[in-house]
C-alpha positions as CSV (number, residue, x, y, z in Angstrom):
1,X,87.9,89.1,57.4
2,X,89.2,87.4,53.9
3,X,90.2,91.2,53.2
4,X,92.5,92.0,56.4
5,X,93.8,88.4,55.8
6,X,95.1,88.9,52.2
7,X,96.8,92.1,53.7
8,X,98.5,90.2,56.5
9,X,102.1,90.0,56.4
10,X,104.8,88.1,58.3
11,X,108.3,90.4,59.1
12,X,110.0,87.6,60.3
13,X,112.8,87.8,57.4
14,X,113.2,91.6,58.5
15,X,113.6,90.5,62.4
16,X,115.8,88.0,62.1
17,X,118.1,90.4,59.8
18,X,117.9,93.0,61.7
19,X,119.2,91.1,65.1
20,X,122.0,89.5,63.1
21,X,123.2,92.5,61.5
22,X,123.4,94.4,64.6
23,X,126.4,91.7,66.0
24,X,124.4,91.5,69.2
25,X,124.2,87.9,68.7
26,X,128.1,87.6,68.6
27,X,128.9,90.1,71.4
28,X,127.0,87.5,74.0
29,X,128.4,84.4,72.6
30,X,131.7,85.8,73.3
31,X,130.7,86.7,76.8
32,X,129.1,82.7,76.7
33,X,132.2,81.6,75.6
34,X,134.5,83.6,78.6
35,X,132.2,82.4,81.1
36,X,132.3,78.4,80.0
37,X,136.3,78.8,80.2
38,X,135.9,80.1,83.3
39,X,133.5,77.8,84.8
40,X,135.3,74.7,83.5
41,X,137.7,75.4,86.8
42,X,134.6,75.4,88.8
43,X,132.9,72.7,90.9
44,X,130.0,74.6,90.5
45,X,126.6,73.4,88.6
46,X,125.8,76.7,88.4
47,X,127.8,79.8,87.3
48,X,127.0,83.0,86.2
49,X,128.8,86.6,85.8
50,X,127.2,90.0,85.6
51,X,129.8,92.3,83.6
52,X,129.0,96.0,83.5
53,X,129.5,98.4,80.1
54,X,129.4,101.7,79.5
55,X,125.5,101.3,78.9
56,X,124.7,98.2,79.2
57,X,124.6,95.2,82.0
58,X,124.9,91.5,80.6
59,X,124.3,88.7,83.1
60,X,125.7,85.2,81.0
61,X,124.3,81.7,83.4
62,X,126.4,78.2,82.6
63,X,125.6,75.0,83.6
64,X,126.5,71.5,82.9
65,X,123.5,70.1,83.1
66,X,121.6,70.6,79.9
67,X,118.3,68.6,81.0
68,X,118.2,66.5,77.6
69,X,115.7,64.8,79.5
70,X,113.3,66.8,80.6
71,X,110.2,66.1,83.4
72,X,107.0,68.7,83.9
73,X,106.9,69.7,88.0
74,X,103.6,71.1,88.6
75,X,102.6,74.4,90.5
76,X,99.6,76.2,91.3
77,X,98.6,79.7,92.6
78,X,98.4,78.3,95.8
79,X,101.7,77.1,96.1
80,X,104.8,78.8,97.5
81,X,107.3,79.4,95.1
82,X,109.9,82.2,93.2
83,X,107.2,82.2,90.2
84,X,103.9,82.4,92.0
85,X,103.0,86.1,90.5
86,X,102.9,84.8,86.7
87,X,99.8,82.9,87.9
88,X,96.5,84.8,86.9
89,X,92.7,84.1,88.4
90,X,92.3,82.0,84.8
91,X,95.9,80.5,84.5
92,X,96.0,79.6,87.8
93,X,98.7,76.3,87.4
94,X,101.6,75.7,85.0
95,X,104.4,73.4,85.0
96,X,108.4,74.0,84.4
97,X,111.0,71.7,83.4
98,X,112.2,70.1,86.8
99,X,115.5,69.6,86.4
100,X,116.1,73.8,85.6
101,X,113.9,74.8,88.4
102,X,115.8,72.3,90.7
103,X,118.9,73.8,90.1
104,X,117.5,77.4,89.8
105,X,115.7,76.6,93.1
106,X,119.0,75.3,94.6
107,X,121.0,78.4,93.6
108,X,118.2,81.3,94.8
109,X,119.9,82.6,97.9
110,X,122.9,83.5,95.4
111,X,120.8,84.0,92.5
112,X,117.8,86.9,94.9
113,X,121.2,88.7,95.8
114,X,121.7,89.0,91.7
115,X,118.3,89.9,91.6
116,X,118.6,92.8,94.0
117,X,121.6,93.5,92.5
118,X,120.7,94.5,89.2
119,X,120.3,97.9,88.2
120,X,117.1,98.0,85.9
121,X,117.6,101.7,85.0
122,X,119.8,100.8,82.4
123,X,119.6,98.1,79.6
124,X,120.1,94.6,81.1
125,X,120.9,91.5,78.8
126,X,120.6,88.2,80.1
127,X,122.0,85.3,78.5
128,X,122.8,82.0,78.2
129,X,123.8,78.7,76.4
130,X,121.8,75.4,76.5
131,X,120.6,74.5,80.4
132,X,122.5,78.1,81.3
133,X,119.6,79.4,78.7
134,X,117.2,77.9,80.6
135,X,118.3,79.6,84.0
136,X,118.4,83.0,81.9
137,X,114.7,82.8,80.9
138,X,114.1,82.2,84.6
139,X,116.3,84.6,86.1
140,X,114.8,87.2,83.9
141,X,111.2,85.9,84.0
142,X,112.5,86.8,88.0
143,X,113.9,90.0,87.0
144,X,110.2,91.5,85.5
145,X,108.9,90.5,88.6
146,X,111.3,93.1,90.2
147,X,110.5,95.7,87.6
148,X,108.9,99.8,88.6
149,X,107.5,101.3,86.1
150,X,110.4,103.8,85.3
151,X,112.4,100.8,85.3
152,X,113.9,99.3,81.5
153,X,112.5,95.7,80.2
154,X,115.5,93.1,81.1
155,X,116.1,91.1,77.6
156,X,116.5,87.8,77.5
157,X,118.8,86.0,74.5
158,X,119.3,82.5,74.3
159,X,121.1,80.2,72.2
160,X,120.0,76.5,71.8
161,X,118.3,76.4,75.0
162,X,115.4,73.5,76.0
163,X,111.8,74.2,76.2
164,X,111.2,74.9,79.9
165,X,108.0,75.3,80.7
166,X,104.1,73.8,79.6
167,X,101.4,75.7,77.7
168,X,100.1,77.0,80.9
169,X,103.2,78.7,81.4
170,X,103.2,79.8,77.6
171,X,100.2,81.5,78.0
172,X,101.0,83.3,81.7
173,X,103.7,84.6,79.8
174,X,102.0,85.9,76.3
175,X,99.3,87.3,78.3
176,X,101.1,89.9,79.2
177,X,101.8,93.0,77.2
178,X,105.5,93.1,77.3
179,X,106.9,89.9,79.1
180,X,106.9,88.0,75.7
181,X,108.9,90.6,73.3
182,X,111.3,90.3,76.6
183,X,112.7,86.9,75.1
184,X,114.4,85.6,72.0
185,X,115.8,82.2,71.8
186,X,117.8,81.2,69.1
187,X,117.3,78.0,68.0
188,X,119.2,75.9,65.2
189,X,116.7,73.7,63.5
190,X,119.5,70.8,64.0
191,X,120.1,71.1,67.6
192,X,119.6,67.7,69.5
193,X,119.0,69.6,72.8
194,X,116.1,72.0,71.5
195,X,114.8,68.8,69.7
196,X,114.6,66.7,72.6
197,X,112.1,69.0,74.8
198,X,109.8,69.6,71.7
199,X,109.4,65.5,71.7
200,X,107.6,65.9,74.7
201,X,104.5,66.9,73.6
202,X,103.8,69.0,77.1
203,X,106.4,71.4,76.7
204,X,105.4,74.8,74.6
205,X,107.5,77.7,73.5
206,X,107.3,81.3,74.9
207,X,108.9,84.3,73.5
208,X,110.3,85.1,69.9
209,X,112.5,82.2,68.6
210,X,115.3,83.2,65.9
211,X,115.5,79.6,63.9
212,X,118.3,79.3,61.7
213,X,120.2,76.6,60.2
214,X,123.9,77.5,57.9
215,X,121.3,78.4,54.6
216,X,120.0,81.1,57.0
217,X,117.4,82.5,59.9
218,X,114.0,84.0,60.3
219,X,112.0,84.8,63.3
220,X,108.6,82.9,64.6
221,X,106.2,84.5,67.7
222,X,103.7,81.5,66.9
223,X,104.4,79.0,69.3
224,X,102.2,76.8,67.3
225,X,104.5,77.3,64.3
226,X,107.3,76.9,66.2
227,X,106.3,74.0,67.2
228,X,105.6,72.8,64.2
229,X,108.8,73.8,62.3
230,X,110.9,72.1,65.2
231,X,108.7,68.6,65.2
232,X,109.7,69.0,61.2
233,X,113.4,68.7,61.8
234,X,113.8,66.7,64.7
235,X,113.0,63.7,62.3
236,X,116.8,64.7,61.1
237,X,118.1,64.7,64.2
238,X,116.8,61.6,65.0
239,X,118.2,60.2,62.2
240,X,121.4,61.2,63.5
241,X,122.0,63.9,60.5
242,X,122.2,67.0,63.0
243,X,125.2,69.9,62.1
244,X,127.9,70.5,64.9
245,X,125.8,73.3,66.6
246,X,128.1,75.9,67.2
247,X,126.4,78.9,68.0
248,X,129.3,80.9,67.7
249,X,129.8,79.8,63.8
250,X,126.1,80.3,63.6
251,X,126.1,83.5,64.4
252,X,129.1,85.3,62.4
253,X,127.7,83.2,59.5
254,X,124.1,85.0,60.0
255,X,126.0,88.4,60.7
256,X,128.2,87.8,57.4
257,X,124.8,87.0,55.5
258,X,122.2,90.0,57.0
259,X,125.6,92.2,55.6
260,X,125.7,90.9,52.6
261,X,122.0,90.2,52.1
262,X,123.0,86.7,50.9
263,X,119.8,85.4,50.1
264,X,117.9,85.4,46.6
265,X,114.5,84.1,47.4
266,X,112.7,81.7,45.0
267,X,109.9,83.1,42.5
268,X,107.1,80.9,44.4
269,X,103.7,81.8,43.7
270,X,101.0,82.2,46.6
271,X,97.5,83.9,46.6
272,X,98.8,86.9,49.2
273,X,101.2,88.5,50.3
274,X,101.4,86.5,53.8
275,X,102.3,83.3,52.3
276,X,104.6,84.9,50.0
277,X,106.4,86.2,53.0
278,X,106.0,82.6,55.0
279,X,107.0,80.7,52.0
280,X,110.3,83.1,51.9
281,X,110.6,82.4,55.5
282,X,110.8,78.9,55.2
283,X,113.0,79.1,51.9
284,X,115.5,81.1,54.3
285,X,115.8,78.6,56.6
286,X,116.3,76.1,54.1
287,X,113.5,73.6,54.7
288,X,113.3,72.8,51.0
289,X,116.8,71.3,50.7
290,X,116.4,70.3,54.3
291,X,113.2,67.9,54.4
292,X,113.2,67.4,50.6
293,X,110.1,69.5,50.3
294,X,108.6,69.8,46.3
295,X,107.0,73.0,45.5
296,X,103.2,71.5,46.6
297,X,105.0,70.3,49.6
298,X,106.3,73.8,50.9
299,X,103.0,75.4,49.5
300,X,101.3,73.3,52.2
301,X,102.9,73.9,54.8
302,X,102.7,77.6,54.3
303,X,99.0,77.2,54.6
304,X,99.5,75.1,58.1
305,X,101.6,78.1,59.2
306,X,99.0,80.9,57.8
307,X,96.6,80.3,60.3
308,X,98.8,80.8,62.9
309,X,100.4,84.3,62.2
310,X,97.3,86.4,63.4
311,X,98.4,87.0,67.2
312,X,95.8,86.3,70.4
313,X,94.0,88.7,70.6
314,X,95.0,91.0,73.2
315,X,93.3,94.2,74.4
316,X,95.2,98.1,73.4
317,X,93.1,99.9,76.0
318,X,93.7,103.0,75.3
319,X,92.9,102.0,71.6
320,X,89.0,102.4,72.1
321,X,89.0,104.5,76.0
322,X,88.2,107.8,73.5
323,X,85.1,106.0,72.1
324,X,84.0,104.7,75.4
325,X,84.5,107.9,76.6
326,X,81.7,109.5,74.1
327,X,79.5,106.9,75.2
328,X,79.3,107.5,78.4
329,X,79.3,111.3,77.9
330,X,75.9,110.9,76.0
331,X,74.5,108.7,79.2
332,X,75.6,111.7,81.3
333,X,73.0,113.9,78.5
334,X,70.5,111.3,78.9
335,X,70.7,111.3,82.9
336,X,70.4,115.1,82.5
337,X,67.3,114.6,80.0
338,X,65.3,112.6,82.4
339,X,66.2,114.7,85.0
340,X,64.3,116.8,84.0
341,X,61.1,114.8,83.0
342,X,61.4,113.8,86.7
343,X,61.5,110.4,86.3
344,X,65.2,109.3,86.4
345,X,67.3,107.7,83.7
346,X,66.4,104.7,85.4
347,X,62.8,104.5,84.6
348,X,63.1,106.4,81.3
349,X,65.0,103.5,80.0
350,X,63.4,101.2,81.3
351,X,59.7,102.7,80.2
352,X,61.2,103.9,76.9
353,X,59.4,106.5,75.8
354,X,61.7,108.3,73.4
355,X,63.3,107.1,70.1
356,X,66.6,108.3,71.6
357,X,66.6,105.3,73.8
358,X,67.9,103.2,70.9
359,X,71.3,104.7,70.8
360,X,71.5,104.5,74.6
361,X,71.0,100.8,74.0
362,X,73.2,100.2,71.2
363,X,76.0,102.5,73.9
364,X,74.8,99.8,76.4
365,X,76.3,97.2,74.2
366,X,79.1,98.7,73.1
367,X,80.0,99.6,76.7
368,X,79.2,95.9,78.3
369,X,81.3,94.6,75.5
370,X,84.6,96.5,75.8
371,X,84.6,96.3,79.6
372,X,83.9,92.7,79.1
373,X,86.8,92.3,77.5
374,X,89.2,94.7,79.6
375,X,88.1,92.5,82.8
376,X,89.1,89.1,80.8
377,X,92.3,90.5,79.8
378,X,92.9,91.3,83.4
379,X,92.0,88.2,84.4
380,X,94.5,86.6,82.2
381,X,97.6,88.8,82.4
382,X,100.0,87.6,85.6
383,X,99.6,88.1,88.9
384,X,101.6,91.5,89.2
385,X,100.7,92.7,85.7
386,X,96.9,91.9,86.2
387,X,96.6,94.1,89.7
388,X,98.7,97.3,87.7
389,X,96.1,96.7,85.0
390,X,93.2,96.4,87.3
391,X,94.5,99.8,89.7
392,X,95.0,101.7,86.2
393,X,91.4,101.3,84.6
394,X,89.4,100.9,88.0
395,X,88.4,104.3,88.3
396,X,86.7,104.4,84.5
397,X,85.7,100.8,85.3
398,X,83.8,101.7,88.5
399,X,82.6,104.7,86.8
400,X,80.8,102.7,83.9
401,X,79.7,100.0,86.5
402,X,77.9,102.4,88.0
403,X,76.0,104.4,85.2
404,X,75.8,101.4,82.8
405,X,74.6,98.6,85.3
406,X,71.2,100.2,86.1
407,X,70.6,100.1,82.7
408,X,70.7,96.4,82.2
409,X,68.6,96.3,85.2
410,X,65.8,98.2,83.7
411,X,65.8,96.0,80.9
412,X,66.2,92.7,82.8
413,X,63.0,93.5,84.6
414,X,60.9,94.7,82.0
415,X,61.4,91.4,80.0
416,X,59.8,90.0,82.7
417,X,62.5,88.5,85.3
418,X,63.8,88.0,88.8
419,X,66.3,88.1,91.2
420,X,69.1,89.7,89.0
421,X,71.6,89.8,91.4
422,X,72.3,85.7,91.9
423,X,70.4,85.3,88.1
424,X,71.1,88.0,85.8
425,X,74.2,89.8,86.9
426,X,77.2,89.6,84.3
427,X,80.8,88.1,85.7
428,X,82.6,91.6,84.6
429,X,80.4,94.1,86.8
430,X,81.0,91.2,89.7
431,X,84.6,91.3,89.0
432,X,84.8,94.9,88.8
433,X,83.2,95.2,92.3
434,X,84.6,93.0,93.8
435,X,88.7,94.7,92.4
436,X,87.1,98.0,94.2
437,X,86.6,96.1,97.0
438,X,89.9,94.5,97.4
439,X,91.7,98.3,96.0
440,X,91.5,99.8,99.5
441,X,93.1,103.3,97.5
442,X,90.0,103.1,95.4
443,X,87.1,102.7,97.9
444,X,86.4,106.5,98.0
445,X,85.9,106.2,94.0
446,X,82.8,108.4,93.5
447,X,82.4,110.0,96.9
448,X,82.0,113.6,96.7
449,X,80.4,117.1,98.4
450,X,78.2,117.3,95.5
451,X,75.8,115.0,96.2
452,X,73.0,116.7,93.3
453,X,75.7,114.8,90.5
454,X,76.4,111.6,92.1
455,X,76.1,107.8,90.6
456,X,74.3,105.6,92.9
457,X,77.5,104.1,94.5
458,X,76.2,100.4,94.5
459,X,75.4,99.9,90.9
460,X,72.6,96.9,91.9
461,X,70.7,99.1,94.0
462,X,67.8,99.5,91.2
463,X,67.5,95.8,91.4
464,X,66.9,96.1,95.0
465,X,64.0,98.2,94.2
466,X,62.6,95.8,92.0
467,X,62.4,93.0,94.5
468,X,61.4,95.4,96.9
469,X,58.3,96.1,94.3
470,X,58.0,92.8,94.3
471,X,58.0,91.6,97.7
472,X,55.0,94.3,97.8
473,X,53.0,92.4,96.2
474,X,53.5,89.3,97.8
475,X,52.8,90.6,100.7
476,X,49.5,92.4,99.9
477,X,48.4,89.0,98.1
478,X,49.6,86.1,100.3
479,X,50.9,88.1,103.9
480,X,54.3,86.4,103.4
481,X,56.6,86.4,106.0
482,X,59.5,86.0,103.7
483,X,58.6,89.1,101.9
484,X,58.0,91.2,105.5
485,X,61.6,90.3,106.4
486,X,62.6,91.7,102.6
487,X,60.6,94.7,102.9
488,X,62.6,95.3,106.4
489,X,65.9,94.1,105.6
490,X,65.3,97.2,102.1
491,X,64.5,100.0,104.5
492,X,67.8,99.3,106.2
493,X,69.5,98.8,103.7
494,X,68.2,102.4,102.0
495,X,68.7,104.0,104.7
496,X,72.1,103.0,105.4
497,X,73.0,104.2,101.7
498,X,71.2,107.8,102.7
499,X,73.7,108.1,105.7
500,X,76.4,108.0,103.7
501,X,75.2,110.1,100.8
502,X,75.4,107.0,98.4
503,X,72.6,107.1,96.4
504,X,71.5,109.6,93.7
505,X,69.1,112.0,94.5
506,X,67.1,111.5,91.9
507,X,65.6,108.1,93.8
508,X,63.1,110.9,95.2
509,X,61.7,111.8,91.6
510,X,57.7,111.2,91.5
511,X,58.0,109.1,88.5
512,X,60.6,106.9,89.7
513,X,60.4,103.2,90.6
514,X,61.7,103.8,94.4
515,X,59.0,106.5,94.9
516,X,56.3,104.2,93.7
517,X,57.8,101.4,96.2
518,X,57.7,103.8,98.8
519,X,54.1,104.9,98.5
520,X,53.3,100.9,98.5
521,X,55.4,100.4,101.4
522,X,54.0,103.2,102.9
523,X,50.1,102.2,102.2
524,X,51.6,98.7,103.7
525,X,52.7,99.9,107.0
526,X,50.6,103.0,107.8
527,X,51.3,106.3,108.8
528,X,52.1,104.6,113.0
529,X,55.0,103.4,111.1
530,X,57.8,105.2,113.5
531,X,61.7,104.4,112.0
532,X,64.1,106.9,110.9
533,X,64.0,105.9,107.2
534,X,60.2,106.7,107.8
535,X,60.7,109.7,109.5
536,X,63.0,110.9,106.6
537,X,60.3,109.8,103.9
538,X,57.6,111.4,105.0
539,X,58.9,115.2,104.9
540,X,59.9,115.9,101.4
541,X,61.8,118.8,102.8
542,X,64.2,116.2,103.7
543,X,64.8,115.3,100.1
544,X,66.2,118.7,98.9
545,X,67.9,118.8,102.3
546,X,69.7,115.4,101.3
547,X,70.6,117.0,97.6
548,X,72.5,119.7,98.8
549,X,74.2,117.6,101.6
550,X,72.7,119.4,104.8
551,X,70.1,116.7,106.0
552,X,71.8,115.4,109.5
553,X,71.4,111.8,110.0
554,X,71.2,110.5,113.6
């Protein structure tokens, strides 16, 4: 871990060059500035513009209310509102600054007609000063909402605009794989109205913030170091040393500097190469001359910051699909292999009688793990994102469910224990069922004519045999009720399965677990025992019948 560390490395100088060298930051502060000498004729709280380029949409918002003072207005998944789909099943509340969604709220007749107005085939900039900034992280927090797939990402710059929203709402938005790199505020480090939402501890930033201040800029994802840097330098502010924050000086001054490369960082020792990159950072932005920092001062702080830099960790799933994909290849070999010892993967595993059965554990693990963590992503992303994500891996979901989850069974019961299902069962292969369930497109996942290769399509059904073992035995020892009605309620519920060609042939195996419950169940009841599920067992013709699909159910 030390090793990736000491390798780390934080571009934030490079960003921040890069944005103001293109003059994008200039080209919307002039469209900022055309729209507050409009608006100043207005008796509007709200105005906006949408101007059209060659190749390229920017939508500016203004607004005289700045919401210096910021409050926190609650809502919850539950609650019927324009931002409802960034909740998720584990993020499910967040809270905005009330004053911006007030007015955003009061304006969303106008402001849906915008929405539907916008053309996301092509770029789309939206932007804003101060409170307008605030209604541009909104409106475009609104506008991925609206997004297709074959649609662009709207970006979202700001210039000195308020925190708006609490960590909940931080998080709804960094959970998902693009939203965040959708927004960059920039931010002076002496700008009273940025200030004044980071002194209320409830508020957290989203997005990418460019800080700058006239020595220069760098760029911050962290919103703990953001955080950090701002609650820095809003001591100055409330001191009442802040600049005159003119973003539009701010920004041809950053444009004349990334030109010019007009910086000469200080020779400042550090261990590794990310805090030699953080310690430039912070050099760029001037904190030094700004809070009076000493050498030991600034190295300090550059080891607060360190531990922030590594991102959340967020799943690439395509990154390790390829493995996955050779692990359950070699279940499919091993299913094959017992096969043809006639006794099932199912009770090969679970009696392990070959050394191979270690790597089909160690697969087990790897397997469980990564689908752990694909169904927590999911879980976290928003709303929209989360279903897309959940629609796009459910097939290879259902499909490990389904050949992995017997597996864990077999092991669950040999270590001695019971009732899996309510005990034992992990949350992911609950979640992924119960996704399957709610997918109406996937429910034929895994139904096919050839029934000889099909998975068992309820991945618990080898847990069902256990208790069914079980309940045997109870009732041979103590003539439970309890277990009668289990032993009854098993047969229908096998037999319903057979109807529909959902279970693997290879239940009918000699050496398998469901063929030894059957010839207990069948000692139990007798050969009087008259039911179609009997009927079926009796005449193994039936079971080569049911492999190739011709058996006719009643």
């Amino acid at each position: 871990m030390a090793q990736n560390q000491a390798q780390a490395f934080s571009g934030g100088l490079e960003s921040a060059s890069y944005v103001a060298s293109s003059g994008i930051l200039t080209f919307l502060w002039s469209h900022i500035s055309n729209l507050n000498a409009e608006a100043q004729s207005s008796n509007q709280n709200l105005f906006w513009k949408s101007s059209d380029e060659s190749d390229l949409t920017v939508i500016t918002f203004w607004t005289a209310q700045n919401h210096d003072q910021p409050d926190l207005h609650r809502f919850s998944i539950t609650d019927n509102h324009p931002f409802k789909f960034i909740c998720s099943e584990r993020n499910p509340n967040f809270s905005l600054n009330d004053s911006a969604f007030s007015l955003f709220k009061h304006y969303g007749t106008q402001l849906n007609d915008l929405k539907s107005e916008t053309d996301l085939k092509k770029p789309v900039i939206v932007t804003g000063h101060g409170g307008g900034g605030s209604i541009a992280s909104l409106f475009t927090l609104w506008l991925l909402e609206k997004m297709d797939p074959t649609d662009k990402r709207p970006l979202c710059i700001t210039f000195g605009s308020p925190l708006i929203g609490d960590q909940n709402f931080q998080k709804a938005i960094w959970q998902s794989s693009n939203w965040n790199s959708c927004f960059l505020h920039v931010a002076s480090l002496l700008d009273p109205l940025v200030s004044s939402s980071i002194s209320n501890n409830s508020f957290s930033p989203f997005g990418i913030f460019l800080l700058c201040s006239h020595y220069g800029s760098t760029c911050f994802e962290s919103p703990v170091s953001v955080r950090k840097l701002l609650n820095l330098t809003s001591q100055l502010n409330n001191q009442g040393s802040q600049q005159n924050c003119d973003y539009g000086s701010i920004a041809e001054n950053l444009h004349r500097k990334a030109i010019c490369k007009d910086f000469d960082g200080p020779n400042i020792s550090h261990s590794n190469l990310l805090q030699e990159s953080l310690a430039l950072q912070l050099c760029a932005l001037g904190f030094p001359q700004l809070l009076h920092l000493q050498e030991t001062d600034l190295k300090n702080l550059v080891e607060e910051l360190k531990e922030e830099v590594p991102k959340q960790k967020k799943i690439i799933p395509n990154k390790k699909l390829d493995e996955m994909k050779i692990r359950m290849a070699y279940l499919e070999w091993y299913k094959k292999k017992s096969k043809k010892a006639g006794i099932g993967y199912y009770d090969m595993f679970k009696d392990q009688p070959f050394t191979s059965d270690i790597v089909v554990t160690e697969f087990i693990g790897d397997l469980n793990l990564y689908w752990e963590n694909m169904v927590e992503e999911a879980e976290k992303q928003p709303q929209k994102e989360g279903a897309a994500f959940r629609t796009r891996w459910l097939y290879a979901g259902t499909n490990c469910r389904r050949m992995v989850e017997p597996l864990y069974i077999a092991r669950y019961y040999k270590d001695g224990k019971r009732d899996y299902i309510n005990n034992g069962r992990p949350e992911h292969y609950k979640q992924l069922e119960k996704w399957l369930k709610e997918d109406k497109k996937s429910q034929s996942i895994g139904r096919t004519n050839n029934v000889e290769s099909i998975l068992t399509l309820d991945s618990c059904f080898w847990a069902h045999v256990e208790e069914a073992l079980i309940s045997c035995q109870d009732l041979k020892t103590t003539g439970s009720n309890e277990a009668r009605n289990s032993l009854d309620g098993f047969e229908k519920y096998v037999y319903g399965l057979l109807k529909d060609y959902a279970v693997s042939p290879e239940i009918f195996l000699g050496g398998s677990s469901f063929m030894r419950w059957w010839r207990e169940y069948f000692g139990i009841k007798g050969a009087s025992h008259d039911t179609e599920f009997a009927n079926f067992m009796k005449n193994p013709t039936n079971y080569k019948k049911y492999m190739e699909g011709a058996y006719n159910f009643l």
